[in-house]
KESENU-595304 format. One record per residue (C-alpha): residue number from 1; chain; x, y, z. Coordinates in nm, 3 decimals. Layout:
BEGIN
<rec><n>NUM</n><chain>A</chain><X>X</X><Y>Y</Y><Z>Z</Z></rec>
...
end
This chain:
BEGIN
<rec><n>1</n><chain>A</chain><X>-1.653</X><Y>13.148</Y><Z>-2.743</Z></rec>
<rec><n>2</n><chain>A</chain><X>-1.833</X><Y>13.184</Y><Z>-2.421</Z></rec>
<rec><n>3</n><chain>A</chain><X>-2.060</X><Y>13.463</Y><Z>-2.389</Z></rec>
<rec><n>4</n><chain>A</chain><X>-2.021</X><Y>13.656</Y><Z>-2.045</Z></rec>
<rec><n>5</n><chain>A</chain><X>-2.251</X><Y>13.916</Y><Z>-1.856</Z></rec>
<rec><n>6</n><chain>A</chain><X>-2.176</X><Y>14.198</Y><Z>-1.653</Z></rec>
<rec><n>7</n><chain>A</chain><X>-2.349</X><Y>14.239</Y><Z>-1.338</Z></rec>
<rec><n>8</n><chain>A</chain><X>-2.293</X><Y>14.496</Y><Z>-1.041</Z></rec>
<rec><n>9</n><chain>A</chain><X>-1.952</X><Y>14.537</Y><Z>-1.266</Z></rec>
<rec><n>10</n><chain>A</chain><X>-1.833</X><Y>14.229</Y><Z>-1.232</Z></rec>
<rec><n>11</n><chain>A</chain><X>-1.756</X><Y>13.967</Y><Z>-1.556</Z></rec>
<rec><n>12</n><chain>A</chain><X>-1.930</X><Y>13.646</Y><Z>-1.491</Z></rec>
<rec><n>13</n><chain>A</chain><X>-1.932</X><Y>13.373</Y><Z>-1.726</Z></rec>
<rec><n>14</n><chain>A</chain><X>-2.152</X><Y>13.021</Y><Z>-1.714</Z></rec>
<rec><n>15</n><chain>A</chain><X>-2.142</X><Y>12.800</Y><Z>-1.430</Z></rec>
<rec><n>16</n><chain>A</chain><X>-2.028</X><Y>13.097</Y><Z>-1.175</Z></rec>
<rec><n>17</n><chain>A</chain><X>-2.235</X><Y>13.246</Y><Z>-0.898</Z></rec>
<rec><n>18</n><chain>A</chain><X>-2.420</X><Y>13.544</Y><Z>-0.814</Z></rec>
<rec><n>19</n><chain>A</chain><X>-2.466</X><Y>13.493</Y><Z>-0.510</Z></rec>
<rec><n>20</n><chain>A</chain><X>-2.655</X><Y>13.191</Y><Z>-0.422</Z></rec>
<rec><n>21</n><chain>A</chain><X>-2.768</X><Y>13.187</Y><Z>-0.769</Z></rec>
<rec><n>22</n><chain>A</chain><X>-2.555</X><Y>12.968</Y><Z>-1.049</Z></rec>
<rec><n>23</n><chain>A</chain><X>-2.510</X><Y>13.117</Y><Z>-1.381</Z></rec>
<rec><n>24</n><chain>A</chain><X>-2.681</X><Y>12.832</Y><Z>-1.651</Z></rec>
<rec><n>25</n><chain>A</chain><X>-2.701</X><Y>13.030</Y><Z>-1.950</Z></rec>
<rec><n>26</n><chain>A</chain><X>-2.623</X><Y>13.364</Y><Z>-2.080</Z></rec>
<rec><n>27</n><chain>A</chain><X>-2.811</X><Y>13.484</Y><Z>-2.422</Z></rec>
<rec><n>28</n><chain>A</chain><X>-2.796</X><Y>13.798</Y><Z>-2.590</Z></rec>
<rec><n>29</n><chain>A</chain><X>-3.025</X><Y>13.994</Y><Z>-2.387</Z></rec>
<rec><n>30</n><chain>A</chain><X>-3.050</X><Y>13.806</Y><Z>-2.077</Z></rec>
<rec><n>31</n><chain>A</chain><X>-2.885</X><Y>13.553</Y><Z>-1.826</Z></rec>
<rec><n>32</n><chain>A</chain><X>-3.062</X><Y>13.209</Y><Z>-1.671</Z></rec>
<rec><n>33</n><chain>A</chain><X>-2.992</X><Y>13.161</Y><Z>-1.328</Z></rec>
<rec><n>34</n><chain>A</chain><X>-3.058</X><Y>12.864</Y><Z>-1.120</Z></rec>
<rec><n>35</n><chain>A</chain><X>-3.079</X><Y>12.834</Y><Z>-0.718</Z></rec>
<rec><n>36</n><chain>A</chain><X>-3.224</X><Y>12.483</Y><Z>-0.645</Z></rec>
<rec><n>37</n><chain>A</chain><X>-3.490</X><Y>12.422</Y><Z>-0.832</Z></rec>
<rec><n>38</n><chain>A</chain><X>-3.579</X><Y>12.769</Y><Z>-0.902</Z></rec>
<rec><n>39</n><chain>A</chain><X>-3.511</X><Y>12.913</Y><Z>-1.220</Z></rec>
<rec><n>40</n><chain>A</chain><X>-3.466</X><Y>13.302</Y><Z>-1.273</Z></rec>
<rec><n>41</n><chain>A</chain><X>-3.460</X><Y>13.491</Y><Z>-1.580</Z></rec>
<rec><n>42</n><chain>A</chain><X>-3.236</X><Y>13.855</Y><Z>-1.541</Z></rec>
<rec><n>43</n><chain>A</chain><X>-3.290</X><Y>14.049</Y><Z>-1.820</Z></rec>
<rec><n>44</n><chain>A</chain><X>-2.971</X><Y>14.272</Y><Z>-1.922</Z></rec>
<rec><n>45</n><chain>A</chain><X>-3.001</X><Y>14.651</Y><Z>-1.912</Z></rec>
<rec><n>46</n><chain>A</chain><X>-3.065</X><Y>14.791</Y><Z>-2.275</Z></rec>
<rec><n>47</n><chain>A</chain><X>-3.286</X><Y>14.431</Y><Z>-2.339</Z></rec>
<rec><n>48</n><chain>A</chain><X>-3.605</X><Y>14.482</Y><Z>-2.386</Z></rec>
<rec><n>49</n><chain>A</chain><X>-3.788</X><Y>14.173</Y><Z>-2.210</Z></rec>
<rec><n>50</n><chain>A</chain><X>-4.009</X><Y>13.920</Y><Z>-2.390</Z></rec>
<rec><n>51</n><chain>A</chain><X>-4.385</X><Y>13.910</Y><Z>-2.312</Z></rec>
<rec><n>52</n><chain>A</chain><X>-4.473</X><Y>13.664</Y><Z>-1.980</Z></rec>
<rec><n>53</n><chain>A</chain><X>-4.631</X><Y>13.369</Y><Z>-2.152</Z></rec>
<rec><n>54</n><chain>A</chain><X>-4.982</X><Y>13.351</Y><Z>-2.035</Z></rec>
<rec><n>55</n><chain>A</chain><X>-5.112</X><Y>13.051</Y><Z>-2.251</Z></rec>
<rec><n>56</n><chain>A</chain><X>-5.129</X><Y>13.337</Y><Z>-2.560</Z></rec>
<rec><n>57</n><chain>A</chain><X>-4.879</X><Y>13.353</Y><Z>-2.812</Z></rec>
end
């Protein structure tokens, strides 16, 4: 069920921390994670990373 990530070789799943970062959400090609009220996006190696989002589609 759960989808995991492998960072710096180690299995993390949702809700664990990297750390001072907490896991949120892990996606096919990259992994949400939250410290306070920032949000960071890491992008998995082998992903290729989705445009920044100017205001243009």
């Amino acid at each position: 069920g759960s989808k995991i990530a492998i960072i710096d070789n180690k299995i993390l799943r949702p809700g664990e921390m990297v750390g001072q970062q907490r896991i949120d959400h892990i996606a096919d090609d990259h992994v949400i994670l939250l410290e306070g009220d920032e949000t960071d996006f890491l992008y998995l190696k082998g992903s290729t990373p989705p445009q920044k989002r100017e205001g243009k589609k």
